[in-house]
C-alpha positions as a printed Julia matrix, in Angstrom:
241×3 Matrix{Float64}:
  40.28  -57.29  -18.4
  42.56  -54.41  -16.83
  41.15  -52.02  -18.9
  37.49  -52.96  -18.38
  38.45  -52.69  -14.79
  39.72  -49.58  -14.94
  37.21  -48.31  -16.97
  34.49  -49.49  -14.0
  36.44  -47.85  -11.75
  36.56  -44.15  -13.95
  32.98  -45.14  -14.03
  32.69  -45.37  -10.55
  34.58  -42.31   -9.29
  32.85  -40.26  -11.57
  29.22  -41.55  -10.02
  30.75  -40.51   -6.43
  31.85  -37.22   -7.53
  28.71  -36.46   -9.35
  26.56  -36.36   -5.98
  29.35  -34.68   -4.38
  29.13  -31.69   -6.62
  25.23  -31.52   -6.74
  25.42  -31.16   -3.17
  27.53  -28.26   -3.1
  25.41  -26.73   -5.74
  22.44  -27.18   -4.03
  23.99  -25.75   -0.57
  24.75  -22.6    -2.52
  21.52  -22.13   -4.08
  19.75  -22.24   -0.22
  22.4   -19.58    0.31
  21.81  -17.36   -1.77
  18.28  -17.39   -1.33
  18.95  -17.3     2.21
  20.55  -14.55    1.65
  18.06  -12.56   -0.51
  15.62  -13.28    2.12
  17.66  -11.3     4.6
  18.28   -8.55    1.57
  14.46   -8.54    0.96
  13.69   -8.33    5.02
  16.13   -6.07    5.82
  14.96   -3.63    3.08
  11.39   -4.1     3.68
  12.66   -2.54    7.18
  14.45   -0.05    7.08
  12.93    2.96    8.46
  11.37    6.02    6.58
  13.99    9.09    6.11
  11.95   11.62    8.1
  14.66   14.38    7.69
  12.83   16.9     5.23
   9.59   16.22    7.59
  11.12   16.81   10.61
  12.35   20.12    9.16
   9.54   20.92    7.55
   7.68   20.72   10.86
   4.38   20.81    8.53
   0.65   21.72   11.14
  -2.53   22.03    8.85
  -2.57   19.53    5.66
  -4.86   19.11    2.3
  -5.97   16.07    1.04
  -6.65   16.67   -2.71
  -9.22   13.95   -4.79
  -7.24   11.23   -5.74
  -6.38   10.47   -9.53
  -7.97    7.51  -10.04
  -6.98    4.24  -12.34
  -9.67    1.97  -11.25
 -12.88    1.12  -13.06
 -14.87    2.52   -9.56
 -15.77    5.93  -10.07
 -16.65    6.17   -6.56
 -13.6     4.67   -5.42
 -11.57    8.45   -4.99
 -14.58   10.5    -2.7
 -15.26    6.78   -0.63
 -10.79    7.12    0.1
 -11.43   10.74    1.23
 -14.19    9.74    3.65
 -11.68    7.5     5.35
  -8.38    9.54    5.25
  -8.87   12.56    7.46
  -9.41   10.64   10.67
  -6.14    9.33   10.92
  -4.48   11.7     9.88
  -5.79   14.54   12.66
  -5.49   11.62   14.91
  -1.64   11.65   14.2
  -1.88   15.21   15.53
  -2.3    17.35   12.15
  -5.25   19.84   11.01
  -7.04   18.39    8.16
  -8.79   20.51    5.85
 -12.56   19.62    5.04
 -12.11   17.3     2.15
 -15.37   18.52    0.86
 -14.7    22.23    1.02
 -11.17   21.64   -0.51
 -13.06   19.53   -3.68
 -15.21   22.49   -4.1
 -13.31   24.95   -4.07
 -10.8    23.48   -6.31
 -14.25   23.02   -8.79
 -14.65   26.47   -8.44
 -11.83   28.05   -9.6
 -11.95   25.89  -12.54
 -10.19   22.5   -11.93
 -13.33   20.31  -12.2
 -11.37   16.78  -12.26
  -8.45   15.35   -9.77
  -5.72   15.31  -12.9
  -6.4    18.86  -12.87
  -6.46   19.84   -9.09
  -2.96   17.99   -8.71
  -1.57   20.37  -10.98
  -2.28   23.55   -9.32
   0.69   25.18   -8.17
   1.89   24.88   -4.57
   2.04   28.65   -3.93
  -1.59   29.29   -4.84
  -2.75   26.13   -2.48
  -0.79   27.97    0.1
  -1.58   30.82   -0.84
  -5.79   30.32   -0.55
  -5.94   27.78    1.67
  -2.89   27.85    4.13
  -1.84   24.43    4.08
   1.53   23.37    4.85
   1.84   20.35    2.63
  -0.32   18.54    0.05
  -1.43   14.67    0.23
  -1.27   13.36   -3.06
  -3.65   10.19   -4.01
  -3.18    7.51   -6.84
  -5.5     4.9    -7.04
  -4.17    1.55   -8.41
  -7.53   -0.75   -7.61
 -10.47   -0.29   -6.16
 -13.61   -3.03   -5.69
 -14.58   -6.17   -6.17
 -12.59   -8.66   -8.9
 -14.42  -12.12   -9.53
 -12.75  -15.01  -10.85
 -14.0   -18.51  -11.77
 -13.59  -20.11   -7.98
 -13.04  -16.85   -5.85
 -13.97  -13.22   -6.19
 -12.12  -10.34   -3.74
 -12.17   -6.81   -2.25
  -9.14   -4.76   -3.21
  -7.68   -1.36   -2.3
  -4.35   -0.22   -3.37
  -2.95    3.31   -4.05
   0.05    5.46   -3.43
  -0.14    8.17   -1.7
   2.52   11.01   -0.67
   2.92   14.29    0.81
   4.37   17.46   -0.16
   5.57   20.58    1.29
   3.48   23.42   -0.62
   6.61   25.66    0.72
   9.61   23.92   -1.05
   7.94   21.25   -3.32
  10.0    18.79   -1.4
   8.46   14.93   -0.57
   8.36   14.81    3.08
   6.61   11.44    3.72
   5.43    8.29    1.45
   3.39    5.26    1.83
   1.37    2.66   -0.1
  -1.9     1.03    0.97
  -3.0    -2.07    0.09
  -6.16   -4.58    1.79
  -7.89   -7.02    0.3
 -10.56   -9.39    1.57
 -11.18  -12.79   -0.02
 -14.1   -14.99   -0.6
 -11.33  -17.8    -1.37
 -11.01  -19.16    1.9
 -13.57  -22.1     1.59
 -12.87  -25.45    3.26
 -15.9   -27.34    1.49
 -14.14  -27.9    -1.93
 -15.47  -26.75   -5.28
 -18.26  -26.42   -4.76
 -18.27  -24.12   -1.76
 -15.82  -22.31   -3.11
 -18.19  -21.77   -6.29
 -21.27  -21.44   -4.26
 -19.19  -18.76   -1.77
 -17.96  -16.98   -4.88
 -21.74  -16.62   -6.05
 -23.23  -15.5    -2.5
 -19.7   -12.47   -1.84
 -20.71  -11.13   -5.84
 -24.37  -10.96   -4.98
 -23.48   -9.39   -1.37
 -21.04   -7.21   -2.62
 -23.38   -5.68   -4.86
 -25.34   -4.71   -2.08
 -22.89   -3.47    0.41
 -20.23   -2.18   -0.05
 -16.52   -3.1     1.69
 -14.07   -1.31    0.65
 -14.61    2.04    2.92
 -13.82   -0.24    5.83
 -11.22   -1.81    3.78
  -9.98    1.66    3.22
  -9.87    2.62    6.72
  -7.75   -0.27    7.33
  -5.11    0.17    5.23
  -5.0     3.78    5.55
  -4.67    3.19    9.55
  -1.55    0.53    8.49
  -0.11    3.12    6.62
   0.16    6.07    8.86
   0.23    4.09   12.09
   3.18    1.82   10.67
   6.0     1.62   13.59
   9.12    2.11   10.8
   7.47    3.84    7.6
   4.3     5.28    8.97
   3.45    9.3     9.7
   5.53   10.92   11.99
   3.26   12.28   14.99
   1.92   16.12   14.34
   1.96   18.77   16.73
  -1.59   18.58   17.53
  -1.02   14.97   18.87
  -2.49   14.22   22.11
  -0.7    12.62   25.0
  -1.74    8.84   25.71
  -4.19    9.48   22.41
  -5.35    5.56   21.59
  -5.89    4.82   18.06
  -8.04    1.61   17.11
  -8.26   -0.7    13.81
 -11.3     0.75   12.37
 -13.45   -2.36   12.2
């Protein structure tokens, strides 16, 4: 009898303890996600290192055709016709995309693989830019799946002193508009799926899209595009609708 009682009672401690250290465990784990929140966040923040473009103090800039890895093979000249307006509105001289792309055709680099291996000197050299923006297209267009379909634009983009070959600023774009959004179940979301595919093949989003994330980018408060020396005072930039 003792020994069944003592045996319920074994039984019984072990039950209360059980909880006891399930809580604890589950306390840490909110804690260290807690924590790798704050880890993510804070990184996330931190501001760009503008030391090399501070010193580099860079006026007139090229904008070379982006290499690109998307199946749009519009998707590099449609991201030129939306990068030199922010960037001269930041206060630098922008060379004519166009002129830039032909003259690199010219001297015999027909393709963007090509013209982003030209040496620095020579850019400097024939064109007189201070540093080179470099463009990699990630995705580009419209991707349809079985309930949504959506606009993407993501690249990486960075800029470097023709001078010293040194990175002086960094940034990755990224928008994306979705036809997902659909309150009116599956089959709105099917029928709004069908309606953005046959829309998007008629006009096109992703300059405006572009524009967007391009503004982001440069404009951002801690990792955007230090201000040029052509900036003008109480100059208001707008989203680009």
């Amino acid at each position: 009898m003792n020994k069944m009682h003592s045996s319920a009672s074994a039984s019984s401690e072990k039950t209360q303890s059980n909880p006891t250290i399930a809580g604890w465990i589950v306390r840490l784990s909110y804690l260290l996600v807690i924590a790798m929140i704050f880890i993510l966040s804070g990184c996330a923040s931190q501001p760009y290192d503008y030391s090399a473009l501070i010193e580099s103090k860079p006026k007139t800039l090229l904008v070379l055709p982006p290499i690109n890895h998307s199946i749009e093979v519009n998707a590099p000249y449609t991201f030129l016709s939306t990068i030199s307006r922010p960037l001269a509105e930041k206060g630098y001289y922008v060379l004519p995309v166009a002129v830039i792309d032909r003259l690199m055709k010219e001297n015999g680099l027909p393709t963007p693989a090509e013209m982003h291996q030209a040496p620095l000197d020579k850019i400097r050299e024939h064109t007189g830019a201070d540093a080179v923006l470099y463009v990699v297209i990630h995705e580009w267009g419209q991707k349809y799946q079985v309930l949504s379909s959506a606009t993407i634009v993501k690249a990486d983009m960075k800029l470097i002193d023709t001078q010293t070959g040194t990175q002086l600023w960094g940034a990755s774009i990224f928008a994306q508009e979705s036809s997902s959004d659909s309150q009116n179940g599956i089959v709105g979301a099917l029928v709004n799926a069908v309606i953005t595919q046959v829309a998007g093949s008629i006009v096109d989003h992703t300059p405006r899209l572009s524009r967007n994330a391009n503004y982001h980018a440069i404009q951002n408060s801690y990792r955007g595009l230090l201000d040029g020396p052509y900036k003008l005072e109480g100059q208001s930039v707008e989203t680009a609708k």
